[in-house]
N, C-alpha and C positions, 0 to 999 in steps of 0.2 A: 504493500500500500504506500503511496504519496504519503507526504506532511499534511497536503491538504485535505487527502480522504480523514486523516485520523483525525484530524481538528473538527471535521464535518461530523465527525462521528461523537466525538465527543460534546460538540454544541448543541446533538439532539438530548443529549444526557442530560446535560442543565438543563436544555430547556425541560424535561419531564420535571426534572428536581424542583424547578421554579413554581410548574403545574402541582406540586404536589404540595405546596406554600411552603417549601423549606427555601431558607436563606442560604445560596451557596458562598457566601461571604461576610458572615458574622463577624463585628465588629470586637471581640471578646473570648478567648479561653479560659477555662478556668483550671488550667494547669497547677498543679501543688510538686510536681516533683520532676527531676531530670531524669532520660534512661539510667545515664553512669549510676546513677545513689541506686538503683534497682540492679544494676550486674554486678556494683562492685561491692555492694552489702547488699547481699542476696538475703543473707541469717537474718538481719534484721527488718527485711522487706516484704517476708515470707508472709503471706496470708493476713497482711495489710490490705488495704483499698487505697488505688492511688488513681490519680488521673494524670495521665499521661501525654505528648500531643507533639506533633514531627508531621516527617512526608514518607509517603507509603514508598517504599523504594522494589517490594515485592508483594503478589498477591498468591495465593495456591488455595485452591478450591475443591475438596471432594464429598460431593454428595454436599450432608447437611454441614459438614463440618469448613470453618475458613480461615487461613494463616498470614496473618499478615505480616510483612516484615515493615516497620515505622523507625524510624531514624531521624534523631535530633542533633543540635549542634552535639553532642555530649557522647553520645552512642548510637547504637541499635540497639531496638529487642522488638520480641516476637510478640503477637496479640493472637488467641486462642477465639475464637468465635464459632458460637454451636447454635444452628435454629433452634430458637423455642417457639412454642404453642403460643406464646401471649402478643398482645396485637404492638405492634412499634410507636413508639411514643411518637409524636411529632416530633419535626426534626431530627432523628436519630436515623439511622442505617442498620438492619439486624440483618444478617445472615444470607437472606433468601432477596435482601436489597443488593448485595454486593457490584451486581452485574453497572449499578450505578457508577460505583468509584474504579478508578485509574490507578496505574502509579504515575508516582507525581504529584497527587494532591494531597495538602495536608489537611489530617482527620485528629482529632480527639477521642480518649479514648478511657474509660471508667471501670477500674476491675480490680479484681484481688491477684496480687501477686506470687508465683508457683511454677513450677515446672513440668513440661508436659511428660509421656510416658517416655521421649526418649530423652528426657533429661535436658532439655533448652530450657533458658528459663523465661517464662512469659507473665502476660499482665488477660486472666483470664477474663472477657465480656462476653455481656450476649447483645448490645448496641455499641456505635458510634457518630459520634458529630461530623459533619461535616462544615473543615474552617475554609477550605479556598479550592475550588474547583480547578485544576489542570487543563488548561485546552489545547496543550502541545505535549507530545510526549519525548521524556529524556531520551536520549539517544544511547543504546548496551555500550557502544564503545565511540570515544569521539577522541580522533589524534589528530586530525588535520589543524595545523599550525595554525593559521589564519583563522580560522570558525575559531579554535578554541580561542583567540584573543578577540576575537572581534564579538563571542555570547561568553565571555567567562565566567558567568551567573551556571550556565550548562557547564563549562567545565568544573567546575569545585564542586559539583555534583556528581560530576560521572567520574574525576579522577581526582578523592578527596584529598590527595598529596599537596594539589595545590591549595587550597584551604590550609592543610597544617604547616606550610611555607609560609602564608601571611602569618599565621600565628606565630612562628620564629621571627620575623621581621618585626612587629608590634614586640616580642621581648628584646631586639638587636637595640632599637630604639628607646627601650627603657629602660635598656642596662646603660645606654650613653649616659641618658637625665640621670642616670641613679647616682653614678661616678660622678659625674660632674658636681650634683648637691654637695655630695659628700666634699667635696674636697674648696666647698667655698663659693663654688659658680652660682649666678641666678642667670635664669632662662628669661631673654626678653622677646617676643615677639617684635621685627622690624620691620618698616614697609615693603611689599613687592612692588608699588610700581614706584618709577626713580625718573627723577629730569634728566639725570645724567648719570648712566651706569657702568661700573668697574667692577676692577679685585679681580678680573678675570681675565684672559687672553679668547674671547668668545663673542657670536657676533649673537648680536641682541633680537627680541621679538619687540615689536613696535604696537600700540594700541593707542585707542583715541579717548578722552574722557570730554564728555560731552558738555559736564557742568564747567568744567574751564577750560572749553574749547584748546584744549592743548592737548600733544603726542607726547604718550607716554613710553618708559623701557620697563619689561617686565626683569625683573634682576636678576643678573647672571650669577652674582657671587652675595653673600652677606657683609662682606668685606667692611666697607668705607662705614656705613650704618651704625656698626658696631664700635670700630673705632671710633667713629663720633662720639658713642658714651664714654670708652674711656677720656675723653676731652671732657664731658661732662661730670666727671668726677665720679663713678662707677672704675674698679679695679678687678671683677673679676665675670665678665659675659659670657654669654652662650646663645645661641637661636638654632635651632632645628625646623627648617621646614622646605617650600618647597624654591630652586630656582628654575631657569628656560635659560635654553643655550639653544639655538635655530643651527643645528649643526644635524648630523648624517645620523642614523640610526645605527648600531652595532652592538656585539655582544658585551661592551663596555662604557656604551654610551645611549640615553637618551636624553631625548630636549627637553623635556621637564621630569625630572625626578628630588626626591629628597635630599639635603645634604646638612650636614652641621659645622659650624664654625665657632669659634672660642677667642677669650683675647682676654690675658693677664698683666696688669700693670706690676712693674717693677721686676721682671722677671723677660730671661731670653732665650734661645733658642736649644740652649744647652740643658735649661730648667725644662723645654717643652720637649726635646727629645726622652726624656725621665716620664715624665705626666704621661706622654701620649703610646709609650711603650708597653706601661705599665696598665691602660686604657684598653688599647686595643685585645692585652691576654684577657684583661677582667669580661668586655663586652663578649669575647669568642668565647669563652668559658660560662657564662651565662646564658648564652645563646645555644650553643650546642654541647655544651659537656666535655668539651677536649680541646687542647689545645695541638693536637695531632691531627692537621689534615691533607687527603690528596685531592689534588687543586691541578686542572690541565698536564696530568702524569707527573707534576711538581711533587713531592714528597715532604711538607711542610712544616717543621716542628716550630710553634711559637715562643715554646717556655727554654729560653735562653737570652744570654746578653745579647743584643743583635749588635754584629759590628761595623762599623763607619767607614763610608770609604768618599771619598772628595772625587766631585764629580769629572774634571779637568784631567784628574790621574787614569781613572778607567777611561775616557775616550783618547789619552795619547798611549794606552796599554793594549788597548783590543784595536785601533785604526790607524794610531800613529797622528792623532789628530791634534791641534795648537787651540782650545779655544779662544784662546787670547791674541791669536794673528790668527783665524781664521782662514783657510784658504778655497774658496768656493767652487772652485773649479774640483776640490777635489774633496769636497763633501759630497757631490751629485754624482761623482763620478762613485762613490761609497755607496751613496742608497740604491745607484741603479743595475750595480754589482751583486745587491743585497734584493732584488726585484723588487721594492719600491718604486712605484708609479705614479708619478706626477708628472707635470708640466714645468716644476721645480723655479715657478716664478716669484717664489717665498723667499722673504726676509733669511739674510743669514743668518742671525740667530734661530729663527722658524727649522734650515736644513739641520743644523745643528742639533734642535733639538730632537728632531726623524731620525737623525744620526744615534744618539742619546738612546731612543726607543728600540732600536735593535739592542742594544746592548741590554737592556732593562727585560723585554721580553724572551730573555732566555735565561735569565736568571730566578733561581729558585726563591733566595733570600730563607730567614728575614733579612734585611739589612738595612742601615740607613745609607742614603747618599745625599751630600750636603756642601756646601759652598760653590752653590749654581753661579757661572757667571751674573754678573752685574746686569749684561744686556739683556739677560732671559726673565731677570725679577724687577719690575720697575717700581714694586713696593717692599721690597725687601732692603734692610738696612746693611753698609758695607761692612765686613771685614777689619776688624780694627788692626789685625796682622796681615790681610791681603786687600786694597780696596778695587781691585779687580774684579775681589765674589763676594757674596751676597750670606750673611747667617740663616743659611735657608737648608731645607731638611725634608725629606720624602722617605717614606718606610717602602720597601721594592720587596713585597712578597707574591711568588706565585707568577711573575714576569707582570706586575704593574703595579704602577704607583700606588698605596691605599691610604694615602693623604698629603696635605704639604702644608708645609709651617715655616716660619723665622721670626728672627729677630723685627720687629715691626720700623718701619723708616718714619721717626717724628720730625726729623730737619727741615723744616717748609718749604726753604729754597732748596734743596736738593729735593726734594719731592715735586716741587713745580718745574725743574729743568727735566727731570725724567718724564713726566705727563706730558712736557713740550715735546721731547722725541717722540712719545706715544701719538701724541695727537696728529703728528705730521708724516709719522709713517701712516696713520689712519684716514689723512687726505690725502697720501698717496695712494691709498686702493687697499690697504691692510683692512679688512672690516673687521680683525679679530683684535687688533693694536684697541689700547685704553685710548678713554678720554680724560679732554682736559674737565677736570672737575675742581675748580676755581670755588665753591664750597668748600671742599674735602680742604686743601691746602689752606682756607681762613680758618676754619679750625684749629690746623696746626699749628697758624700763628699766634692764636690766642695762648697754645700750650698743651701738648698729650705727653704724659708720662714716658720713660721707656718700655717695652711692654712685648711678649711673646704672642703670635698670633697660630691657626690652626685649623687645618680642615678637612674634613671627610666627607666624599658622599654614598650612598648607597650601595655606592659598588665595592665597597669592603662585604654588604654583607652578599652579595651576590657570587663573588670570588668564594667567599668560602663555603655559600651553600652549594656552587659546583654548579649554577645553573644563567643564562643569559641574563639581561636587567628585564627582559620583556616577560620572561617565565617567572623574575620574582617582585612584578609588582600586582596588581589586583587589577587592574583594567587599561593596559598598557596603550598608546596611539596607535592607531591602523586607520588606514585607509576609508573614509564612510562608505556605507552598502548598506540598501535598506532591499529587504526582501518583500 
């Protein structure tokens, strides 16, 4: 049969249900208990009256007797239902009703709790409620990629894996806030939309607000916002939520996802590689129970000192490369030896950094790499023994970055000649180069602390749940398609 036979089929069914003055859509359960408290204290549940109430995920019908299988957030269990003689209450479903309900729909359901003769244990009835009538039927097996992102309400039903993925994700997330309480931080909620948006090398989404007729930028980074508090005299922030970065789709990238960012007054980059080390075993260990994991054939162990290595030394160790005299001709000639594909009309810092990425993506780690040149960080503060690089810091586990941090740049005139370079590679045609944010730098004039900055996004927890960022978020972008 079609989708559409079974829908037609089903819409005669309400319609009788309607005919019969039952509501197939009551506004009210009166549920008192979850599956789990019935499977998992069975001794204590035994020959209780409980009410119970989920989605029929299985029906089996012999003679008088009918087996349902009903499933809540919580569990399953099984509903025993046997005709009886006495007339069906209104609104209710007995036995010799069944032919009415689907799977799919979810039912309410009123009994004493027991086990059948072959030892399942169920919640015996001889009626049920009906709470929501199903007029599409789930699908036995659903793998095609697309459908399952573009209905994933159907997939977290048909493949409850993904379900208990969000569920790890919701604890990855609470284990950040929990750390961070702990150690001093307050969580402020910042703006998304921005006049003028940084803190990131990404090109922006653009929207319109109607009440002041002005273009707005949806924010790429929580960066500047933040620092602005610490100008405001707050010493120790956080914000966790969502930014948009208008860039390509892949298994390590989309254009809106979650991210968190941090920013400690009086403290630098040496204080944040300790905090952030120390973070990420707490969050992985909360999250999944181990801090042993394999990650793209990587073989990963987190609980160790991870060791540091400067990022200048590994690219004149594996290419022979200068970043400090650059030579361009023979960075392109590197990525395109290495099958790297572009048109290689990018900023030498940009090759550079491509350059950078092969090395990084074959690396198991943990490890830090740290003292990124100058040109690649234009918010990052110098080197007080090199002013070539920058106090800047990225954990490389697993072959990628899984955050980046430094020393924070409060010098206002050094902070507004580097936004000048930003800005003018960015009228050259750079749409991923900063802006000049002529706010951000009055600020610094007024005065911010010194201060360690830091940040993560979601793709920590994606890396080590082993799965793309599109498989571990709840309703990822695709394409619209209305059937």
């Amino acid at each position: 049969m079609l989708l559409e036979d079974y829908r037609n089929e089903r819409l005669k069914k309400l319609e009788e249900i309607k005919n019969r003055g039952i509501e197939p859509y009551p506004s009210k359960s009166k549920r008192n208990v979850h599956i789990s408290e019935i499977v998992n204290h069975f001794d204590e549940k035994q020959g209780q009256e409980v009410t119970i109430a989920g989605r029929i995920v299985a029906i089996r019908s012999f003679g008088k007797l009918v087996f349902i299988k009903l499933r809540d957030y919580s569990g399953e269990v099984q509903i025993f239902m046997k005709a009886v003689p006495d007339e069906t209450p209104n609104n209710l479903f007995g036995a010799k009703d069944i032919r009415l309900l689907d799977i799919g729909d979810f039912i309410e359901a009123t009994g004493k709790v027991d086990k059948s003769q072959t030892g399942e244990i169920s919640v015996f009835c001889d009626f049920v409620k009906l709470l929501t009538k199903s007029l599409r039927p789930l699908p036995e097996k659903f793998t095609n990629k697309e459908e399952r992102y573009r209905r994933r309400y159907v997939d977290m039903n048909v493949n409850p894996e993904v379900r208990e993925r969000l569920v790890r994700r919701s604890k990855f997330w609470q284990a950040t806030r929990d750390f961070m309480n702990s150690h001093g931080f307050i969580e402020i909620n910042i703006p998304i939309l921005e006049h003028t948006t940084g803190g990131a090398d990404a090109e922006p989404f653009v929207t319109h607000m109607n009440a002041l007729d002005e273009d707005f930028y949806l924010r790429i980074s929580h960066e500047l916002p933040l620092k602005r508090l610490l100008g405001g005299g707050f010493e120790k922030v956080y914000d966790i939520g969502a930014r948009f970065r208008n860039e390509g789709v892949d298994d390590e990238h989309l254009p809106e996802h979650i991210a968190f960012e941090a920013y400690a007054a009086y403290e630098n980059y040496e204080d944040g590689m300790k905090l952030y080390e120390e973070m990420i075993k707490y969050v992985a260990k909360e999250t999944w129970g181990t801090l042993k994991y394999n990650v793209g054939g990587f073989e990963i162990d987190l609980d160790q000192e991870w060791p540091r290595y400067k990022y200048a030394d590994l690219l004149r160790e594996k290419f022979d490369v200068d970043v400090f005299n650059p030579d361009r001709e023979q960075l392109i000639r590197i990525l395109k030896e290495n099958g790297v594909e572009s048109n290689f009309d990018m900023t030498t810092p940009h090759l550079i950094d491509h350059v950078w990425k092969l090395i990084r993506k074959t690396s198991a780690g943990p490890y830090w790499i740290i003292e990124e040149p100058l040109s690649l960080s234009p918010l990052a503060k110098k080197s007080a023994n090199n002013p070539l690089v920058t106090e800047r810091f990225h954990p490389v586990i697993a072959g990628t970055e899984m955050g980046n941090g430094f020393s924070e740049l409060n010098d206002p005139l050094d902070q507004l000649e580097r936004f000048k370079e930003q800005q003018a590679a960015r009228d050259a045609g750079d749409k991923e180069a900063q802006m000049l944010d002529m706010d951000f730098v009055e600020m610094l004039e007024y005065g911010m602390p010194p201060a360690c900055g830091w940040g993560n996004s979601e793709r920590n927890f994606w890396l080590l749940e082993g799965v793309s960022g599109r498989e571990a978020v709840p309703f990822p972008l695709i394409r619209s398609k209305e059937d």
